[in-house]
DSSP file (Angstrom, degrees, kcal/mol; ACC not computed):
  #  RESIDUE AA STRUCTURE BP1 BP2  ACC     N-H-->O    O-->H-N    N-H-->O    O-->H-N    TCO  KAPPA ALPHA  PHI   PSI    X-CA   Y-CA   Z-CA
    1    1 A X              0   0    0      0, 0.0     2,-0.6     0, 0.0     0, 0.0   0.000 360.0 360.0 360.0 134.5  -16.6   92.8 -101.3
    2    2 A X        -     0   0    0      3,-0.0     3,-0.1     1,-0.0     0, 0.0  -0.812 360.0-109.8-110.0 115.6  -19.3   92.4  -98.6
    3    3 A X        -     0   0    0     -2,-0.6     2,-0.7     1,-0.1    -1,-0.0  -0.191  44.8-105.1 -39.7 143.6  -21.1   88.6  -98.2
    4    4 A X        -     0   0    0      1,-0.1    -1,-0.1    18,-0.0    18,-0.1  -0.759  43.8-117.4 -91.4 114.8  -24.6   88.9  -99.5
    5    5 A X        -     0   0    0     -2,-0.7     5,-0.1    -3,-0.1    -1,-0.1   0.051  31.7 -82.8 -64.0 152.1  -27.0   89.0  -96.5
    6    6 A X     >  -     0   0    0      1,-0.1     4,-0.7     4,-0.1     5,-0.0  -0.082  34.7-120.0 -23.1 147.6  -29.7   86.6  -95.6
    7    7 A X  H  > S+     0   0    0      2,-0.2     4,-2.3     3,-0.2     5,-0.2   0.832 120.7  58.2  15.5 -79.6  -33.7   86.9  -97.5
    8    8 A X  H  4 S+     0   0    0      1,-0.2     4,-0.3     2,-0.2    -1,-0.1   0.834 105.2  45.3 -25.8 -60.9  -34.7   87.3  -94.3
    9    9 A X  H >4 S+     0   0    0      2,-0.2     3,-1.5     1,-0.1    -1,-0.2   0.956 113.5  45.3 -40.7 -71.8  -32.5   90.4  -93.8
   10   10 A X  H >< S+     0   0    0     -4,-0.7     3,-2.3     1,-0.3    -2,-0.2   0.954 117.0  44.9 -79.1 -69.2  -33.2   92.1  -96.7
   11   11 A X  T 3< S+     0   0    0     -4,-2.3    -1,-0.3     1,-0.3    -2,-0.2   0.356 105.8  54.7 -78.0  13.6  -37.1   91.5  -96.6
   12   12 A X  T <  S+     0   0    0     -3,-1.5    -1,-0.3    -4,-0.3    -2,-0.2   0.248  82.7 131.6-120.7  22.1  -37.9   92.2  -93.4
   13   13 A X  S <  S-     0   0    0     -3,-2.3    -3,-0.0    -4,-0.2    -4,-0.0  -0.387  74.0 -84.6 -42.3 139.1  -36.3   95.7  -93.5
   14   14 A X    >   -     0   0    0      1,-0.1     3,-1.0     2,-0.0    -1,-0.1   0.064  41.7-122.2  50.5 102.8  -37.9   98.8  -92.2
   15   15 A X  T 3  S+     0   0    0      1,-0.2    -1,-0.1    -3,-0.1    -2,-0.1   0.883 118.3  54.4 -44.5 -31.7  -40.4  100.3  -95.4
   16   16 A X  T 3  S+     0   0    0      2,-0.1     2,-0.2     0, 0.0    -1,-0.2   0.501  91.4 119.8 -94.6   4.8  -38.3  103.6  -95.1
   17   17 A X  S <  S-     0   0    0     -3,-1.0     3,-0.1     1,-0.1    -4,-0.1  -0.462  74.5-108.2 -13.3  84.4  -35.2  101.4  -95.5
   18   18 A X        -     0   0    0     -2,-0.2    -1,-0.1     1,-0.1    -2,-0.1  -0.237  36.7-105.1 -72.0 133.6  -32.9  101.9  -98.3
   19   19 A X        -     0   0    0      1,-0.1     2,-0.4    16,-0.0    18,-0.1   0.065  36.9-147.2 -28.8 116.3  -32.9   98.9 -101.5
   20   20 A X        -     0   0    0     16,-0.4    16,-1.2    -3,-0.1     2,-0.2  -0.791  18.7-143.1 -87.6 155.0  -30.0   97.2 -100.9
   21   21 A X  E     -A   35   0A   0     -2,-0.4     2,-0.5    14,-0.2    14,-0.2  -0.699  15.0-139.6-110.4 178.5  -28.6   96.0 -104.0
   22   22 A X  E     -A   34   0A   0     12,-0.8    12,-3.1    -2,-0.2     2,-0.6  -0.987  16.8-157.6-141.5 125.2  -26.7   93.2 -105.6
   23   23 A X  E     +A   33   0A   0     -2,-0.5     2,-0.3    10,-0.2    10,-0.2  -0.769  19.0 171.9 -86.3 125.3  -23.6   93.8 -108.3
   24   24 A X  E     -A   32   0A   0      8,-0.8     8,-3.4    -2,-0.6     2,-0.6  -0.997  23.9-156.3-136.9 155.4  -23.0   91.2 -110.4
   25   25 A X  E     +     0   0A   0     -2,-0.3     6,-0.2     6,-0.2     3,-0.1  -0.944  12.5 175.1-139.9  98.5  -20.6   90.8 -113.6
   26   26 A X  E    S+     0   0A   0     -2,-0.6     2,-0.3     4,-0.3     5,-0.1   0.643  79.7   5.4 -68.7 -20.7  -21.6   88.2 -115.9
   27   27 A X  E >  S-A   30   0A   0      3,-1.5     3,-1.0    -3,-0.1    -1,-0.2  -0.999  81.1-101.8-151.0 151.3  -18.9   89.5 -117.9
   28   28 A X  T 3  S+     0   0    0     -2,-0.3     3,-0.1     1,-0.2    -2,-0.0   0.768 116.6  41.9 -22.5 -40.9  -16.3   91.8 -117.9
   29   29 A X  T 3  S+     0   0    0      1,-0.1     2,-0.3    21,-0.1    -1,-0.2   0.695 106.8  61.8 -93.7 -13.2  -18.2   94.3 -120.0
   30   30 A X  E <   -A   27   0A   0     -3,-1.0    -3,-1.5    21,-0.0     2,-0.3  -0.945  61.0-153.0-164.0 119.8  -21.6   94.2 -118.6
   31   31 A X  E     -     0   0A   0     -2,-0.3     2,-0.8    -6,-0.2    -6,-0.2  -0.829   5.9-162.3 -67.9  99.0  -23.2   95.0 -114.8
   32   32 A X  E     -A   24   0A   0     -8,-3.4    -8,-0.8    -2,-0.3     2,-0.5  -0.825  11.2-156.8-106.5 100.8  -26.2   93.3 -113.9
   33   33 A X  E     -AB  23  45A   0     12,-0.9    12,-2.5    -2,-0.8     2,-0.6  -0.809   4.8-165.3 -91.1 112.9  -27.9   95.4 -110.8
   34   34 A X  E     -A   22   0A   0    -12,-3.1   -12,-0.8    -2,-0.5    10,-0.2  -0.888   5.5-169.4 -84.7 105.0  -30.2   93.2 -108.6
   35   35 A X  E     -A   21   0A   0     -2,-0.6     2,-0.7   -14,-0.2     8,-0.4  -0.478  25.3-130.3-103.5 160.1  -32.4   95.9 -106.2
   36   36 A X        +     0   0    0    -16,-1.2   -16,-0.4     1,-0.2     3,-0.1  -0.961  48.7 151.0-120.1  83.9  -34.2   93.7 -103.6
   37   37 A X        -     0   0    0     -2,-0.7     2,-0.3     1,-0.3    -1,-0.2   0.540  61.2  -4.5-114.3   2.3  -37.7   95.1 -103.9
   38   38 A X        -     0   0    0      3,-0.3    -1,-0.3     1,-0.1     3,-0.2  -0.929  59.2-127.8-170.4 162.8  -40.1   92.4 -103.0
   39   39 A X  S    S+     0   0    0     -2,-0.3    -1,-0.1     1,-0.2     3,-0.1   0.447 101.5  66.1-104.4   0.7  -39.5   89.0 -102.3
   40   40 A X  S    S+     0   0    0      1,-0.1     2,-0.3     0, 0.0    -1,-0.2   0.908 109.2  32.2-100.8 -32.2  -42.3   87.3 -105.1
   41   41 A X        -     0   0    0     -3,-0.2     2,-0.6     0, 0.0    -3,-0.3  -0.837  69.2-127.8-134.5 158.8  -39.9   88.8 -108.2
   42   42 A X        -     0   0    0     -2,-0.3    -6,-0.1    -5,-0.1    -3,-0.1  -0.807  20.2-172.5-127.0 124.0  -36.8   89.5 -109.4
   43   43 A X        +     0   0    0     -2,-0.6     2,-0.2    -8,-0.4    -6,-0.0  -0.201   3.9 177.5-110.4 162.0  -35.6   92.6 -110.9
   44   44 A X        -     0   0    0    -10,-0.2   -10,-0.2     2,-0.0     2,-0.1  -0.641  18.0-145.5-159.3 130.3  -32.6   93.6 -112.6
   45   45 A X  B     -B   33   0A   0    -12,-2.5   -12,-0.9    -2,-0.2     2,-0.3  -0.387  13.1-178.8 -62.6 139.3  -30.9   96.6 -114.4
   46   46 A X        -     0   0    0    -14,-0.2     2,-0.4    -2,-0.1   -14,-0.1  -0.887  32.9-122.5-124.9 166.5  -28.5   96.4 -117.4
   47   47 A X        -     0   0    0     -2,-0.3   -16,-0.1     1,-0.2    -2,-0.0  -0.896  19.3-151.5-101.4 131.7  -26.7   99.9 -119.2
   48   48 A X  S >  S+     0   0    0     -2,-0.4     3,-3.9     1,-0.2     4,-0.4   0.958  89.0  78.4 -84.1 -55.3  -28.1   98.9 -122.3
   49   49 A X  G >  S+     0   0    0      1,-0.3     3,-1.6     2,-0.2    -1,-0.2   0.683  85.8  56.3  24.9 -69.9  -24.8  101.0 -123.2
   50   50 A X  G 3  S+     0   0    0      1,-0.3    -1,-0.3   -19,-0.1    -2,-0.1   0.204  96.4  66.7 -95.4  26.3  -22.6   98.1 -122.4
   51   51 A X  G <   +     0   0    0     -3,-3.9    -1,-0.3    -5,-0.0    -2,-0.2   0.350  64.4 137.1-115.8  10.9  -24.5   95.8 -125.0
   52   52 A X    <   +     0   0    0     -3,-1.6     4,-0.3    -4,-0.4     3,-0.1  -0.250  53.6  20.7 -60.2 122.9  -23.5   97.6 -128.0
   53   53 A X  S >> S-     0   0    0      1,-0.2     3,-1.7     2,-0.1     4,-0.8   0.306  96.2 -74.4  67.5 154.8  -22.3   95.1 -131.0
   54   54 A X  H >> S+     0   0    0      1,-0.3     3,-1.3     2,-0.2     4,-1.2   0.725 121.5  52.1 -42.3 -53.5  -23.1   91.6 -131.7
   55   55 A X  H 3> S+     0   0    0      1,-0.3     4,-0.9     2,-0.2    -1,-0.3   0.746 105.1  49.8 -96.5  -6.4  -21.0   89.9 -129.3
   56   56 A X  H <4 S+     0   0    0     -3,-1.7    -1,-0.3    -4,-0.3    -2,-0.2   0.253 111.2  54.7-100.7   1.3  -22.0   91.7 -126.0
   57   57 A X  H <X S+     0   0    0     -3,-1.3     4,-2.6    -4,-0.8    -2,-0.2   0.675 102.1  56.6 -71.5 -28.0  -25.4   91.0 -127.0
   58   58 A X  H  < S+     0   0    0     -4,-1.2     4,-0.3     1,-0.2    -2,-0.2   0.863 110.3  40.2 -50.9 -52.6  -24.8   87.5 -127.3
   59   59 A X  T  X S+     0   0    0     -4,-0.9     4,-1.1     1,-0.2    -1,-0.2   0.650 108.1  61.8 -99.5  -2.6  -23.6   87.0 -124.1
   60   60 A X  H  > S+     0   0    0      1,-0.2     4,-2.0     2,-0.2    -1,-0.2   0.857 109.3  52.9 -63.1 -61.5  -26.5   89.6 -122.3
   61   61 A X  H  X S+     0   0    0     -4,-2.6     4,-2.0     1,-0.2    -2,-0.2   0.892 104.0  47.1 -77.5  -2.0  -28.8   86.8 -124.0
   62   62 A X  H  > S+     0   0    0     -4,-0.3     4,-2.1     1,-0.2    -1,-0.2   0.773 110.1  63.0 -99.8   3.2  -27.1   83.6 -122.3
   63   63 A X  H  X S+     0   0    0     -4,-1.1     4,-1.3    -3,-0.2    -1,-0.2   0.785 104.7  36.7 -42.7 -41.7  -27.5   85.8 -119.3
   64   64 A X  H  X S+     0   0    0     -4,-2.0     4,-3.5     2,-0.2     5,-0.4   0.940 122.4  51.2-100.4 -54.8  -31.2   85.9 -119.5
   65   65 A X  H >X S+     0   0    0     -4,-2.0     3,-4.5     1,-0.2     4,-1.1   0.672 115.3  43.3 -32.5 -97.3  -31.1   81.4 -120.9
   66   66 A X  H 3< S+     0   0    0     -4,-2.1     4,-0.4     1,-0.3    -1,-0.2   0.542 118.0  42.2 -62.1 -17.5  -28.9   80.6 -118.0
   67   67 A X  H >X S+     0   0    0     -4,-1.3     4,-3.9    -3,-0.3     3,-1.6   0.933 121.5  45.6 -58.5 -46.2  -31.3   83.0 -115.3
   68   68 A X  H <X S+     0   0    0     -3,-4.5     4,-4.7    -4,-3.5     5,-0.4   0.989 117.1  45.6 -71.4 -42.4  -34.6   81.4 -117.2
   69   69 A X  H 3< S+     0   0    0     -4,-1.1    -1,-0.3    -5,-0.4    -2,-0.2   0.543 104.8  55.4-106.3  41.0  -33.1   78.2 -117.0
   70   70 A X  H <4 S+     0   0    0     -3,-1.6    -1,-0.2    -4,-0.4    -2,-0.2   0.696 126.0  27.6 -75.4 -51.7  -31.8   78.2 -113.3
   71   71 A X  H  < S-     0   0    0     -4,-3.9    -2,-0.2     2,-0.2    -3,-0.2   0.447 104.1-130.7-109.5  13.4  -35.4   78.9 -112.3
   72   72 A X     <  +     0   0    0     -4,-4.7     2,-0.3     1,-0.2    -3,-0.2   0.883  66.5 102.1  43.5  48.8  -37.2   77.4 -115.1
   73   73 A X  S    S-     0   0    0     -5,-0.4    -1,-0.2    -6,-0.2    -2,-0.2  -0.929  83.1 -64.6-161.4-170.5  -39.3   80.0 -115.9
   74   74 A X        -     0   0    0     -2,-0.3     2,-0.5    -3,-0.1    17,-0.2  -0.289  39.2-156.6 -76.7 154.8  -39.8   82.8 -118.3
   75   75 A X  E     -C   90   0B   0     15,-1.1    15,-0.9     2,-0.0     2,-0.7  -0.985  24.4-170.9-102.6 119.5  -36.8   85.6 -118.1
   76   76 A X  E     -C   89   0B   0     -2,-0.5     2,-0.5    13,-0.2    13,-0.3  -0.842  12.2-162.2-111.9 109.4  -38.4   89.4 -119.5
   77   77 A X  E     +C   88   0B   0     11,-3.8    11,-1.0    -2,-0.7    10,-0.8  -0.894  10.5 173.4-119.0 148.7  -37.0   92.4 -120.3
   78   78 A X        -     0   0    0     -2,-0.5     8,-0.2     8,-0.3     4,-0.1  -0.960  36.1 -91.5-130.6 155.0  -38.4   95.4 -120.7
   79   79 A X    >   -     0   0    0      6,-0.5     3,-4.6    -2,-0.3     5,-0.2  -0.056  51.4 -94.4 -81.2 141.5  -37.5   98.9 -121.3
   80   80 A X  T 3  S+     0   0    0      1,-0.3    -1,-0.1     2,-0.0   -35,-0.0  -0.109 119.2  10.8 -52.3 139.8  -36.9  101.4 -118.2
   81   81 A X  T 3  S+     0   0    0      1,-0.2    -1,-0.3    -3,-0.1    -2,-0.1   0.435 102.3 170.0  53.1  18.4  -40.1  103.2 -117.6
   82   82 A X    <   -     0   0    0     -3,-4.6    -1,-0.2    -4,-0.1     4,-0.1   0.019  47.3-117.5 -39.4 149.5  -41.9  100.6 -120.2
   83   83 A X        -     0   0    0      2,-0.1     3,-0.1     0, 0.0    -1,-0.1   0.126  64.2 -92.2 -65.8  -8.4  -45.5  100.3 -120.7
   84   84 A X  S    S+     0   0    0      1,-0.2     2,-0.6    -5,-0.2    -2,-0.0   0.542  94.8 114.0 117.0 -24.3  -45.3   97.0 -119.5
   85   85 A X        -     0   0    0     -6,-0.1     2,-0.6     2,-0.0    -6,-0.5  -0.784  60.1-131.2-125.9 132.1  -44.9   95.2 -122.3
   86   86 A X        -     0   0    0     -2,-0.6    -8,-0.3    -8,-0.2    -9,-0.1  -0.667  13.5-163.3-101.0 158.3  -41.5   93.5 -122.7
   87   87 A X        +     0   0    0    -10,-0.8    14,-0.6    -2,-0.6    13,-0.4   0.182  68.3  17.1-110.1 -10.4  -39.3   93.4 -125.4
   88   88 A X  E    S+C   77   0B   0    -11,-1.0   -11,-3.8    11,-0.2     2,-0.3  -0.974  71.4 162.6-166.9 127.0  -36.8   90.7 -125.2
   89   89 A X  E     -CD  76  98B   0      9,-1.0     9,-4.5    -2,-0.3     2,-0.5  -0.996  47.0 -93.2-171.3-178.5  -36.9   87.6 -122.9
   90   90 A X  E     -CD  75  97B   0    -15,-0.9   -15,-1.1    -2,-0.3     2,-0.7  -0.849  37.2-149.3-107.2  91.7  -35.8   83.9 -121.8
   91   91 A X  E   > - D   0  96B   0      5,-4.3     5,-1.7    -2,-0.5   -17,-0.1  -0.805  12.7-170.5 -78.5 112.4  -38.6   81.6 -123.7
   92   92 A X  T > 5S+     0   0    0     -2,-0.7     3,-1.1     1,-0.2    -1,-0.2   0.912  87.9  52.2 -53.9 -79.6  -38.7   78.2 -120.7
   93   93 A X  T 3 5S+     0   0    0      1,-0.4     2,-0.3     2,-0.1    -1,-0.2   0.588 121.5  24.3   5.8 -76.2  -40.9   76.4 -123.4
   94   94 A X  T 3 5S-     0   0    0      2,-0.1    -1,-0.4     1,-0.0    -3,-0.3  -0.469 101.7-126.8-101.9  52.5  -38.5   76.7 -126.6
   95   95 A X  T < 5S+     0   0    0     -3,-1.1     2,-0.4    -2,-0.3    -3,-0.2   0.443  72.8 107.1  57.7  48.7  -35.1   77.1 -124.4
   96   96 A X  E   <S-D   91   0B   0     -5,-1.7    -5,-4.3    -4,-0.1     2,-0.5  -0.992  79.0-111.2-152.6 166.9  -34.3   80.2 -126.2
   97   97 A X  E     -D   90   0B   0     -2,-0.4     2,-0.7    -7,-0.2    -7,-0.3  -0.633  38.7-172.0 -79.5 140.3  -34.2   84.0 -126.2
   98   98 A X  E     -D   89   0B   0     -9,-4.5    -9,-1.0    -2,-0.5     2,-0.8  -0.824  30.3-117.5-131.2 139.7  -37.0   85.4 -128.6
   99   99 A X        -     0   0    0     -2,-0.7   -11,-0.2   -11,-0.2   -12,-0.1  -0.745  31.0-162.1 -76.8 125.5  -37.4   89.3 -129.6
  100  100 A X        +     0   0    0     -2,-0.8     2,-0.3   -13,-0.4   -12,-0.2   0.739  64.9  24.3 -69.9 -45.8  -41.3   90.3 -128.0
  101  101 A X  S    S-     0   0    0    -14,-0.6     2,-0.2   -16,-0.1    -1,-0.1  -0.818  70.3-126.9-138.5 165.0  -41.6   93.0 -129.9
  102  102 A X        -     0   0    0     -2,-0.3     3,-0.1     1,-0.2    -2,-0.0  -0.535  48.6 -68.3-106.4-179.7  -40.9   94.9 -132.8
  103  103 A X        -     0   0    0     -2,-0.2    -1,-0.2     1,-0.1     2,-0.2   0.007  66.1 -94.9 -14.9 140.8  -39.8   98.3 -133.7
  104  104 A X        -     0   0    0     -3,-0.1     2,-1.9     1,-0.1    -1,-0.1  -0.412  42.2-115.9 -77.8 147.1  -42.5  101.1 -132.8
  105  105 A X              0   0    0     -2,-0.2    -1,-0.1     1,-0.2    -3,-0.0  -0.694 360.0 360.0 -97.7 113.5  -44.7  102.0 -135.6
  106  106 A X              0   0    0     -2,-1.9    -1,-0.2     0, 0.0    -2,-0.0   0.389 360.0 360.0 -48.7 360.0  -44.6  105.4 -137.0
């Protein structure tokens, strides 16, 4: 395991740099990948894979509570190569996770 470098470091890299990343395991079952692309937001990957049944969703949403309410602000996710519009998130307001969206309409 390698100490996680400086802000500094990481954002004043090179442009043809490569994204360092950050591994993290909120749980055993589930891989939260932070890529360091820009220093105003913060991104992260899950394998939706490894949310499969009730209880490993559960704890995927007190991931996204205990992010939203570390920084007091909203947590969003949305789906890899999404339109934008996200689907799931960390409400600050109501302290809770809320489904964004529904189902796609046929």
């Amino acid at each position: 395991m390698l100490p996680v470098p400086r802000a500094e470091a990481v954002f004043s890299r090179p442009a043809d740099a490569e994204c360092p990343v950050l591994r993290v395991r909120p749980s055993a079952d589930m891989l939260v990948i932070f890529p360091f692309h820009a220093a105003e937001e913060i991104d992260f990957d899950v394998d939706l894979r490894e949310l499969q049944g009730q209880e490993r969703l559960d704890g995927f949403c007190r991931f996204l509570r205990d992010v939203g309410r570390r920084l007091g602000r909203p947590v969003l996710m949305e789906p890899e190569g999404g339109d934008g519009h996200p689907v799931l998130g960390f409400d600050a307001e109501t302290d809770r996770v809320v489904l964004l969206a529904g189902p796609p309409v046929m």
